[in-house]
N, C-alpha and C positions, 0 to 999 in steps of 0.2 A: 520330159513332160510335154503332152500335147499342148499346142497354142490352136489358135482359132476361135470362131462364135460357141463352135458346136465340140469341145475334146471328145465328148462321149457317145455320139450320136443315137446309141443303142438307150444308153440312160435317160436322152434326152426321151425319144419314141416313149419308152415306157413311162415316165415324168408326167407326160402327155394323156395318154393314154388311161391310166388311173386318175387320172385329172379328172377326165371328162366321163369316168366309168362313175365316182364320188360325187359329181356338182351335175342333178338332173334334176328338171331340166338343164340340157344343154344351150347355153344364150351367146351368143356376138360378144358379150362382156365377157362369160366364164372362159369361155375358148380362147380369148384377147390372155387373159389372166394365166390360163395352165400352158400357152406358149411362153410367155414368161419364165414361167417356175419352169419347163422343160429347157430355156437357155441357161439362167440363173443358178440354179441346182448342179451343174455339172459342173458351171465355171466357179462355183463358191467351193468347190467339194473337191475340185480335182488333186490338190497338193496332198491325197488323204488315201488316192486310189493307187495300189502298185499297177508296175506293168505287166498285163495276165502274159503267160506265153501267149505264144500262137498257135491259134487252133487247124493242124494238120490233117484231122480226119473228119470235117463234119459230117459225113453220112454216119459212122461212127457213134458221134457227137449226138445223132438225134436217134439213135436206136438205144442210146444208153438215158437217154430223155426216158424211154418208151419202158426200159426195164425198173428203173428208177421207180417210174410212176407205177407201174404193176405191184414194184413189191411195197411201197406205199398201200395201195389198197389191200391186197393179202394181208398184209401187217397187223393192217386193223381190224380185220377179221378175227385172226389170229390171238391178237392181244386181248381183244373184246370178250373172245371166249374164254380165256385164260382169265383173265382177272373176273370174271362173272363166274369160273368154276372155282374148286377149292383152291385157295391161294395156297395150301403145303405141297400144292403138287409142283410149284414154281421154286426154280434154283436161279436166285439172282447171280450174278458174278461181276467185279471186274477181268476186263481182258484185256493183256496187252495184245495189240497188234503190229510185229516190228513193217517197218514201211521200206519199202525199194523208193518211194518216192521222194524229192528231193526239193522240190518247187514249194514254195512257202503258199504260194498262192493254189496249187492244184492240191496241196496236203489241206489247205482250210477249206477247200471243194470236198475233198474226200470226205471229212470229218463233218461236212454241214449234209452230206447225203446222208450219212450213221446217223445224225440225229435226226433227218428229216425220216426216215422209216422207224415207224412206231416198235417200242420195244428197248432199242438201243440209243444211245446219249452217246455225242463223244465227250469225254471229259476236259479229257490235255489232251496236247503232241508237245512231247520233249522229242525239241529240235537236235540235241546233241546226241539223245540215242538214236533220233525217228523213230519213236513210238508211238502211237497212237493208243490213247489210253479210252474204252468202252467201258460202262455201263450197260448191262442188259439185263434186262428182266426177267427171261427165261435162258438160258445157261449151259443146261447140264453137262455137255463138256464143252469147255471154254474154248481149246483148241481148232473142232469144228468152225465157230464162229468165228475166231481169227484169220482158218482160210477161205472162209465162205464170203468175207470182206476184202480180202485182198484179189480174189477168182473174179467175183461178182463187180465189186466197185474201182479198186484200186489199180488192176489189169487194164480194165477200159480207158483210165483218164489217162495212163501212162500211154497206151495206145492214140487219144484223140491230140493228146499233147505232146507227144512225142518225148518225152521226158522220163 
């Protein structure tokens, strides 16, 4: 476990930062106040955070930012039209997805991408089989979308994390 004023530095920046995005005007008090919550916050929280790997490839890291956030938008495009057209033309499924990946902390990254692109939910990860259990909205063959998540998503972090 990190010691110091600051274990999380990155937590703290952000702590800060939506501090001061939340309390506008900006005043010599609120600023006084969200340095605070930016020390505070991380030293009250730290016994709670694991140790992420370490990150190996950030150019990587930030082109997978980029693809992330693309298919976010497409998604909701996608899903906008589908649920505003006939809902019988949608095949819900669960899918499993078996995982190569091994990091408890990069499998809850994975799984929180799956839910952050509209459409798919991750459900679980059974840690004894590595599966990653989805929810998806439209479906129709399940198998597609189990490698279109492990090509798309689960390729890269193995890649930026070396893992």
């Amino acid at each position: 476990m990190k010691r110091g004023l600051l274990p999380r530095p990155l937590l703290s920046a952000t702590v800060l930062l939506l501090w001061l995005v939340i309390s506008s005007p900006v005043s010599a008090g609120l600023l006084v106040l969200g340095s605070l919550l930016a020390v505070a916050v991380p030293l009250l929280t730290q016994a709670f955070w694991p140790d992420p790997p370490r990150l190996v490839r950030p150019a990587r890291a930030l082109h997978f930012v980029g693809v992330v956030a693309a298919d976010i938008f497409t998604a909701n495009w996608r899903v906008a039209r589908q649920v505003i057209g006939p809902l019988c033309r949608l095949s819900p499924a669960l899918v499993e997805v078996p995982l190569d990946l091994r990091d408890p902390f990069v499998v809850t990254l994975l799984a929180s991408v799956v839910s952050l692109t509209p459409g798919t939910v991750a459900i679980d990860v059974d840690r004894r089989r590595w599966i990653l259990l989805v929810h998806a909205l439209d479906a129709p063959d399940p198998q597609v979308l189990a490698r279109a998540i492990k090509q798309r998503y689960e390729l890269p972090l193995r890649e930026i994390f070396a893992c």
